[in-house]
N, C-alpha and C positions, 0 to 999 in steps of 0.2 A: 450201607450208610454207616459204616466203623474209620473213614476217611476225614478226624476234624482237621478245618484247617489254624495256621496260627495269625495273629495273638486273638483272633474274636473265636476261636472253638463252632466253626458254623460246618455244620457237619454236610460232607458233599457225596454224589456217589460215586462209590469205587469202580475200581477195572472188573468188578467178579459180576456185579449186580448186572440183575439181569433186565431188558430190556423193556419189559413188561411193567418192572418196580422205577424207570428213569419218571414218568408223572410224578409220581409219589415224592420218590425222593427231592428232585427240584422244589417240589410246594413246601414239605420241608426247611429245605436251603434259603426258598423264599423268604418263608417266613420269618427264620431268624434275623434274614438279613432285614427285614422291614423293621423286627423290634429290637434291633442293634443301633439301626439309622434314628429311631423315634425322636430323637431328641434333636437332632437336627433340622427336623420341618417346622414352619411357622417362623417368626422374627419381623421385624417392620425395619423401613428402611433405616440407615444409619446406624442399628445394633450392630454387636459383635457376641463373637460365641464365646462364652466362658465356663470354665470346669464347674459343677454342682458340687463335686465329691471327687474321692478318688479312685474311685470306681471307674471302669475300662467305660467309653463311649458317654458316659452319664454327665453332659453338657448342658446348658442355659442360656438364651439371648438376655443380651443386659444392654443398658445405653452404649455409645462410645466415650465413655467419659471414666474408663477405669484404668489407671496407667500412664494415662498419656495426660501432656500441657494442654489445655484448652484455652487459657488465657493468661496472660501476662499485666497483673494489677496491683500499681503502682501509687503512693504517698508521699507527700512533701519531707525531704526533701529528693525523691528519686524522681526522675522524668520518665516518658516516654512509656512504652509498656503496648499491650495489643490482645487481639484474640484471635488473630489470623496471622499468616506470611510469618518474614522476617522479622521478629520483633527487638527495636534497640531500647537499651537504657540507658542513664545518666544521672548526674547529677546536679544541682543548681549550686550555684552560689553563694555564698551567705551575705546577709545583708543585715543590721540592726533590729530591719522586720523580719526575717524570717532565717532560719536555720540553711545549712547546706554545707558545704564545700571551703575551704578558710585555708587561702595562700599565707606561706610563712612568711616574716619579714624581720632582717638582722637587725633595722632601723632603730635607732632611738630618738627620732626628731619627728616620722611623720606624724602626720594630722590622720591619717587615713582612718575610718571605723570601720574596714571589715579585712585588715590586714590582722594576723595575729601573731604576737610576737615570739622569738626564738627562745632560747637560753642563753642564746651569745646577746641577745637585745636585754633582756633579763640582767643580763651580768653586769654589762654595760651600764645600764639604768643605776645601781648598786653603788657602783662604782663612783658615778656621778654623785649620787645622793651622798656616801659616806664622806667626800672630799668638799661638800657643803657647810657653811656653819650652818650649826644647830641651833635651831630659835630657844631653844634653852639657856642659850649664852645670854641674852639680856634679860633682866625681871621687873624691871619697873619702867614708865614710863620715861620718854629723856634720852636712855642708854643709849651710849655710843661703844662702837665695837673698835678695837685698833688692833693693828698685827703685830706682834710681838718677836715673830721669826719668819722664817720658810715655810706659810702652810700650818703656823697658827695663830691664833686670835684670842684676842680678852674683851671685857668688855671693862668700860669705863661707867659707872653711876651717873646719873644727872649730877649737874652740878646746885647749887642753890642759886636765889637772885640775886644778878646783879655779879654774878662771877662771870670770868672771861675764861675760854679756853685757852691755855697757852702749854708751852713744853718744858718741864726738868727733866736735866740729866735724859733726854734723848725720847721720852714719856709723855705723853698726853696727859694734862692734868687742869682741873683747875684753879682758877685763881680768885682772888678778889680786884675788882677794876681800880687800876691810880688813878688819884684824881685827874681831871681831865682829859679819861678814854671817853669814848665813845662808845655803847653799849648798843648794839642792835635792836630796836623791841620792836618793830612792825613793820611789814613790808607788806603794800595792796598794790596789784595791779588791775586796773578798771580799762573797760571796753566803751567806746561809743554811746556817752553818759552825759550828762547836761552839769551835774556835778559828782565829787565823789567825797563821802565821809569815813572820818577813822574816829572812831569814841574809844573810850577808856585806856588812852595812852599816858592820859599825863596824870601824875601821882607825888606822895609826896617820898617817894625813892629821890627824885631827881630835883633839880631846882632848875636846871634849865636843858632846853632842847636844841635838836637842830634837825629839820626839814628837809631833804632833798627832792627835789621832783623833776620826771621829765617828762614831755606829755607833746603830743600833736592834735592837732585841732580839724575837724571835719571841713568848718571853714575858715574864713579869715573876719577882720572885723568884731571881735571880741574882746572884752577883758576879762584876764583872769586873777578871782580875787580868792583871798584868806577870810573867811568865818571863824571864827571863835565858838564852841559849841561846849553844854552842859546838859548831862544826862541826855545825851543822843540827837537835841535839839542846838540850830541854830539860833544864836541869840543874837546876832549885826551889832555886836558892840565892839564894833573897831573903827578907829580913825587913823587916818596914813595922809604921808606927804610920799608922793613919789618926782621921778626923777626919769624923762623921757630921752631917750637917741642919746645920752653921757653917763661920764664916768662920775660926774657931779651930779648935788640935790639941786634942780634949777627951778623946780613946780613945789607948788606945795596945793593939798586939797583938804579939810578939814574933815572929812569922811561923813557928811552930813548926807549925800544921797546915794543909794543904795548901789549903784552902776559903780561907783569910783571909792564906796568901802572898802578897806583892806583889798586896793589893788596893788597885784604883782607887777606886774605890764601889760602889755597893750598889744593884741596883733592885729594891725592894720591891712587895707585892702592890697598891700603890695609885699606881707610876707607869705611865707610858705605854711606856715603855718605850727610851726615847730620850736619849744620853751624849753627851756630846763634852768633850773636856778636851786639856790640854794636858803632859807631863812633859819636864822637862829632866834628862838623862843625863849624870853624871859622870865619865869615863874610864872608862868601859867597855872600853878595848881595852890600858889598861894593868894589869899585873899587881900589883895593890894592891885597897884595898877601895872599889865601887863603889858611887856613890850617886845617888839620882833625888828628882828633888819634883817632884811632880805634885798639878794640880787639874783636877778631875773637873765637872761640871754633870750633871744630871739631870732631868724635867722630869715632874711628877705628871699624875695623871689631869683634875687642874682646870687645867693649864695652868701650876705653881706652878714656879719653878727650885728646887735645892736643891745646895749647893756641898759638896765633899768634898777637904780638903785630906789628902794623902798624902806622909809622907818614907818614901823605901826604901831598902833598905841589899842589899849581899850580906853571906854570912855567911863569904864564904873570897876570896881572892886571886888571882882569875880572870880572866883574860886572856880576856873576850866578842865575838863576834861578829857577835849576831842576836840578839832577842827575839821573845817571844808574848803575842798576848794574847788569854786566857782566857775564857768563857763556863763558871761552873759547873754551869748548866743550859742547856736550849734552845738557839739558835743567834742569831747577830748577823749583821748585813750591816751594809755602811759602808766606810768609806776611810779609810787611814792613809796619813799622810806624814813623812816623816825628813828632818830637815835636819841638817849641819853648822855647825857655829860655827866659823870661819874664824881661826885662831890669831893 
């Protein structure tokens, strides 16, 4: 037994021993090899054998779970994922609600919330913005901005009351109104209304006005009249002669009932339903007696115009503020505008 073998040193018997000593020796042989193996027996199913040490045969059954993938677990925003087979993953989307994945875009116009944008969209945007006027250019209310070359701008100041905008020397500027301009001071347009009112127009800036209206009627068979109004209220203190189908005063109505006060004209069962005309306002906002003439247009169901001349009067000494005007039936839509007459 001087025969070890290698790498376990398990001693065997030689060619010399004698036949007598082969029992002996095998049990020997046995034996090592049983307490070389030891460590190898025992394990349950699905272990695997792993080194104790690093010692020659000195092994240990452990789970199968040292070394190796066992599962593939996955969080928003990664997809897919597994603990068996082929396992894929991925990515999601992104969306406003939740994080993921964000396609580029050179765009500078979409609408889109889950595009995001380049450096060329970036630059772009920059570029746009700096070739904007800067709200910095106006400081007070009013301002008006004007170009002054190729790509740039100034701003003009409000002007004060009662100035007109007009041009020197090739310039936006203001002015003060000649007498007998026309100053713009209100413009209302009304919807589908039974009547409509403008208060606080008339002042002592101006001495006298002038009216325009144009206005279509829901239906036909109406008149449409002028109120006179004081601090927001109609007061019916107007009396008119008007003047039906001519270019002359043919009628006259003392304005005593309320249907035929401060009437403009009259759209009867056979027009279209459609007015425009013009009155000029006499001191309305001094304390004496005030008077209007107004011409009316109307326009039939063939197309035909029809003019209505109107003088209106108040019947008392009334310092006015604001008028209305009237629908005796139905309702009208249209725009009115007021201008000043420039003293």
């Amino acid at each position: 037994m001087s025969n070890p073998t290698t790498p376990f040193s398990w001693q065997m018997p030689t060619s010399t021993d004698l036949v007598t000593d082969l029992p002996a020796d095998f049990e020997v042989f046995g034996q090592a090899v049983a307490s070389s193996m030891a460590d190898l027996l025992g394990g349950t199913s699905g272990q695997i054998l792993s080194k104790a040490s690093n010692t020659d045969m000195d092994f240990t059954w452990i789970a199968n779970d040292q070394g190796d993938i066992t599962a593939v677990n996955v969080t928003s925003p990664i997809t897919g994922g597994g603990t068996a087979g082929a396992v894929t993953v991925g990515i999601q989307d992104a969306l406003t609600t939740q994080k993921g994945a964000v396609q580029l875009s050179d765009s500078t116009s979409t609408t889109s919330s889950v595009l995001a944008a380049t450096p060329t969209a970036v630059k772009a945007s920059y570029d746009l913005a700096a070739a904007a006027i800067p709200k910095s250019t106006v400081t007070t209310n009013g301002d008006i901005i004007y170009g002054t070359g190729s790509g740039t701008v100034t701003r003009l100041g409000v002007g004060s009351a009662g100035q007109v905008l007009t041009v020197a020397s090739g310039i936006p500027s203001w002015a003060t109104a000649s007498a007998g301009q026309l100053v713009l001071l209100n413009t209302t347009t009304f919807s589908s209304v039974s009547s409509q009112s403008v208060d606080n127009v008339f002042s002592s800036t101006y001495d006298n006005y002038v009216l325009y209206f144009y206005q279509t009627a829901a239906s036909a068979n109406h008149n449409l009249r002028l109120d006179m109004r004081v601090s927001s209220t109609d007061t019916g203190m107007t009396s008119q002669m008007v003047a039906q189908y001519s270019t002359t005063i043919t009628g006259s109505d003392n304005g005593s009932g309320s249907a035929t006060r401060g009437l403009l004209c009259t759209v009867g069962s056979s027009y279209a339903g459609y007015t425009a005309g013009k009155v000029d306002i006499m001191n309305p906002n001094l304390a004496q007696r005030t008077t209007a003439m107004g011409n009316c247009f109307a326009v039939n169901s063939s197309g035909q115009p029809y003019q209505y001349r109107s003088a209106i009067y108040t019947d008392a000494t009334t310092s006015f503020t604001g008028f209305t005007l009237n629908a005796s039936s139905g309702t009208i839509s249209g725009t009115l505008k007021v201008y000043g007459v420039k003293n």
